[in-house]
C-alpha positions in Angstrom: 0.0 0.0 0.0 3.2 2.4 0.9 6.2 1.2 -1.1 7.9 3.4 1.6 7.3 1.2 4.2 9.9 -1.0 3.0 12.8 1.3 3.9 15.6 -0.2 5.3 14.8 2.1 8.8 11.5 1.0 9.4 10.6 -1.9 11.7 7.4 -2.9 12.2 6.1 -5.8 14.9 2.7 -6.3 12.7 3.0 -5.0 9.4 -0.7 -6.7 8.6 -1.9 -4.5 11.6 -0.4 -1.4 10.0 -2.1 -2.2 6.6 -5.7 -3.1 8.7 -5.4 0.2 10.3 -4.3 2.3 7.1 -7.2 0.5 5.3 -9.8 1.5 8.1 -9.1 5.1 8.3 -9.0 5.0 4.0 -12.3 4.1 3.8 -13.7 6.5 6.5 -11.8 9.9 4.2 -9.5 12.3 6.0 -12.1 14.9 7.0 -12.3 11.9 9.7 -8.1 12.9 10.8 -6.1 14.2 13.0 -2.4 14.4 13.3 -1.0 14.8 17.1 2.8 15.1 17.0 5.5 15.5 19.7 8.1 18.6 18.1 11.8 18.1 19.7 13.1 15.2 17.4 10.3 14.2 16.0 9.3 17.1 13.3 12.9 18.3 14.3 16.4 16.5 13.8 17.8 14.7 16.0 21.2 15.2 14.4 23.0 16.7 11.3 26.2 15.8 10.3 26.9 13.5 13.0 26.1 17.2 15.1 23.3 16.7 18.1 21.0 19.2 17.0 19.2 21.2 19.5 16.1 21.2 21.0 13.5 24.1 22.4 15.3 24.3 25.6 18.7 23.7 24.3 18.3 26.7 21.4 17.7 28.9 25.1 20.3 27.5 26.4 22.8 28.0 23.7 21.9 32.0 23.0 22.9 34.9 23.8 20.0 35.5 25.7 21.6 33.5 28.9 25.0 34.2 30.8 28.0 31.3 30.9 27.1 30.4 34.3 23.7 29.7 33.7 24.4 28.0 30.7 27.2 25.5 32.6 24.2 25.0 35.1 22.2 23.9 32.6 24.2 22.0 30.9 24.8 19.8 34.2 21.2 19.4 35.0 21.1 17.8 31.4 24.0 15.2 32.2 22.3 14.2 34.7 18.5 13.7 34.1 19.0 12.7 30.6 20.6 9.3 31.1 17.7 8.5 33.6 15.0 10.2 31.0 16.4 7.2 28.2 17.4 4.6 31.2 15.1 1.6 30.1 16.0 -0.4 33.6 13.6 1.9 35.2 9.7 2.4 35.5 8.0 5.5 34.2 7.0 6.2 38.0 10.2 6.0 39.3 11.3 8.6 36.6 8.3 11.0 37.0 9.5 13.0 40.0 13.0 13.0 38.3 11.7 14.4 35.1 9.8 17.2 37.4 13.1 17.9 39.1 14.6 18.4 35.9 12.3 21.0 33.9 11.3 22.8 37.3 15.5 23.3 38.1 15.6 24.6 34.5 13.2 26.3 34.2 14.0 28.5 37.2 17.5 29.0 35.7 16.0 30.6 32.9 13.6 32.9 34.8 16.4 33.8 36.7 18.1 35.2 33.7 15.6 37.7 33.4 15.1 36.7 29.3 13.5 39.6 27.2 11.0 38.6 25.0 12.6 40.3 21.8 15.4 38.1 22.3 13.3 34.6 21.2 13.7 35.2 17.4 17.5 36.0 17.2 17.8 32.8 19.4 16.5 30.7 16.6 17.9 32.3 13.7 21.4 32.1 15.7 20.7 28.4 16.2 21.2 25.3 14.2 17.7 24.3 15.0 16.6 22.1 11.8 13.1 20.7 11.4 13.1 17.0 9.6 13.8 16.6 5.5 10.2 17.0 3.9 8.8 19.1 6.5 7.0 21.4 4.0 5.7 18.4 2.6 3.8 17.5 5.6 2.9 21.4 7.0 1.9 21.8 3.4 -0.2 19.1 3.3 -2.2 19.1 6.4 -2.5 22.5 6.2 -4.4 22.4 2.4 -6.5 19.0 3.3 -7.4 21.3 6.3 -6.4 18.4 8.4 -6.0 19.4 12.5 -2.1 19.2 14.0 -1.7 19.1 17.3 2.0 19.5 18.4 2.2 19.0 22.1 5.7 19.6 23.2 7.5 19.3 27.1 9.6 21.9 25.2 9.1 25.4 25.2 5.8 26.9 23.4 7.2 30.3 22.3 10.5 28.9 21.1 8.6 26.0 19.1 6.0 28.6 17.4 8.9 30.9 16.3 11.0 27.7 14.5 8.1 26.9 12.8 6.7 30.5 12.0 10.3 31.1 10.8 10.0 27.9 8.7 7.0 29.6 7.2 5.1 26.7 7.9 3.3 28.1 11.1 -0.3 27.4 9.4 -3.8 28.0 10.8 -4.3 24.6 11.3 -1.8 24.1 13.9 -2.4 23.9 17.5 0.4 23.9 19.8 0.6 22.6 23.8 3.6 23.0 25.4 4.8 25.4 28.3 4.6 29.0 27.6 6.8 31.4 29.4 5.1 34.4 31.0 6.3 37.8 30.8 5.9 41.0 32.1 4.5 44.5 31.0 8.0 45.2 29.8 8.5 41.8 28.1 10.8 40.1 30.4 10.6 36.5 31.5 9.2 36.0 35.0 7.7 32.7 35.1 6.2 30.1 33.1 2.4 29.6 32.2 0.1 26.9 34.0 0.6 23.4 34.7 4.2 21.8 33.6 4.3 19.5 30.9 7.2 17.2 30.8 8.1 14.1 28.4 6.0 11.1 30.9 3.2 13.5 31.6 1.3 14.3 28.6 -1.5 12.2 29.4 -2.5 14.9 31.8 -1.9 17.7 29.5 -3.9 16.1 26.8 -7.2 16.1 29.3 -6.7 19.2 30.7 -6.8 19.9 27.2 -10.9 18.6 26.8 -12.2 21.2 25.0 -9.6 21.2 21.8 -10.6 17.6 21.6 -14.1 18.3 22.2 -13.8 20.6 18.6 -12.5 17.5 16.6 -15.4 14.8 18.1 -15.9 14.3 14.1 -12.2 13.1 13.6 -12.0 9.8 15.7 -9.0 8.8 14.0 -5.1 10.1 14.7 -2.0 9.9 13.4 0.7 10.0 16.6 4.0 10.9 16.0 6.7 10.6 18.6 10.1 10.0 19.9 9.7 8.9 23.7 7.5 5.9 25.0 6.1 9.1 27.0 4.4 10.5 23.5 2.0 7.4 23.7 -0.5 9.3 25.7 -0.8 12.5 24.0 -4.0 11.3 22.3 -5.4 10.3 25.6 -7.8 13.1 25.7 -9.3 12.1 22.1 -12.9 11.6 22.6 -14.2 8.5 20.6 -11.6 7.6 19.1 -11.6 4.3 16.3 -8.4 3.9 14.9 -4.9 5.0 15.5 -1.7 4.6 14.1 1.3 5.5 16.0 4.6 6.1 14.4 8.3 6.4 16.6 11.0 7.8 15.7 14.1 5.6 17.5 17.3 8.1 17.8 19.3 7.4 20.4 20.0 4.0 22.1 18.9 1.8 19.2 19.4 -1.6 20.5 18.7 -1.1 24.0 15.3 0.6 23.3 14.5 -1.5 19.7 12.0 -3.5 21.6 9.6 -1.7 23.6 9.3 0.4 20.2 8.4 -2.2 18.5 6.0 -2.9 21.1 4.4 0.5 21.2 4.4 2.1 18.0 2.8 0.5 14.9 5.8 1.8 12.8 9.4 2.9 14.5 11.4 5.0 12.3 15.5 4.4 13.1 18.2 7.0 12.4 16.2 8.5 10.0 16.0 12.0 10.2 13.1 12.6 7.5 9.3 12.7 7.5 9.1 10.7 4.0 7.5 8.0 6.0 5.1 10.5 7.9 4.5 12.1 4.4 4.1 8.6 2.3 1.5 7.8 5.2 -0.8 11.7 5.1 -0.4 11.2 1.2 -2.0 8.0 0.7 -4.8 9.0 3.2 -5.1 12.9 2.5 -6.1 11.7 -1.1 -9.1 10.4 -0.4 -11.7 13.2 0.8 
């Protein structure tokens, strides 16, 4: 059905499964979709060149925008909570509080730093933030099917919408969760917005979310892209849903991690730093109305 699907990086535990699922959501038109994607490297590299490319936080943290200190801070905090975030010897509960450690630590680094908001879009255009081979493709495309996109991040909200707006592919059809900073009347950081979201609790953040889902009752079926076994829940708050297919990107830790992809995502991408299969996939079901 996707000649694509035969790439040398994809894996699949049930490929039958994958073609049921594709065939289901065919036959019911893609006025019945709806994509919900996690952002850090999923729609964006995970490398270039052999080069770690960075992520919401890291593009922050690499800028101008924050002083040495704060930025050798930082970089600590990662060396440490990372390794446990990826550790597949333990649970998802024992990592919680860990992960809440984590983004609460930096994000108070970053308040601390008293950020300006006019200093967000020089921090991406200085960085060497990259969004995946054939993103336009897929922007493009869900945007002129008039198919939803969710993107619900643990990164940061206004750093994700200006990599995207300045990818000119910020379209009307995208929706973005993710944690917000707050500023004040003269535009400098001095908190962030709401509840935190972090990469093993977006099962909360999708039903906090009811009333987003509540607008797409008529799409019961999703398309879930992600790069953590975290992402899995982001389409927890879809009301009714029928069919889903859930595709993984695997970057890091291959054969450690290999299996419990396989046993989460219908399709798990490996080292491959493109959407074609995401794109192969919204082409084949965006073309039938």
């Amino acid at each position: 059905m996707i000649p694509e699907l035969s790439n040398g990086s994809v894996l699949m535990k049930d490929p039958q499964r994958v073609q049921e699922i594709l065939r289901s959501i065919l036959k019911t038109g893609s006025n019945t979709l709806q994509v919900i994607s996690d952002f850090d490297m999923t729609l964006t590299r995970f490398s270039y060149n052999g080069k770690r490319c960075p992520t919401c936080h890291n593009i922050l943290d690499n800028s101008k925008a924050i002083s040495n200190e704060c930025r050798q801070k930082l970089d600590q905090l990662l060396k440490t909570y990372y390794p446990i975030e990826i550790d597949t010897t333990r649970s998802v509960e024992e990592k919680l509080p860990l992960m809440v450690e984590w983004w609460t630590k930096a994000h108070d680094l970053l308040v601390e730093q008293k950020i300006k908001k006019d200093e967000l879009a020089e921090a991406v255009r200085e960085s060497d933030a990259m969004l995946r081979e054939g993103y336009e493709l897929f922007f493009d495309c869900l945007h002129e099917y008039g198919i939803p996109l969710l993107i619900f991040s643990a990164g940061i909200g206004d750093i994700l919408e200006e990599v995207i707006r300045q990818a000119n592919v910020f379209h009307p059809n995208v929706k973005v969760i993710s944690n917000y900073m707050d500023f004040d009347e003269s535009g400098v950081l001095r908190a962030f917005k709401g509840e935190l979201i972090h990469i093993y609790n977006k099962r909360e953040g999708a039903l906090l979310n009811t009333g987003h889902f509540e607008e797409l009752r008529s799409r019961p079926n999703v398309l879930l892209m992600g790069d953590s076994l975290g992402d899995l829940n982001m389409a927890d708050g879809v009301q009714d849903m029928k069919h889903i297919l859930k595709i993984g990107f695997l970057n890091d830790k291959v054969e450690e991690r290999k299996q419990s992809y396989l046993d989460s995502y219908d399709i798990v991408l490996v080292n491959d730093e493109s959407l074609e299969i995401p794109n192969a996939v919204l082409q084949l079901l965006a073309g039938n109305k």
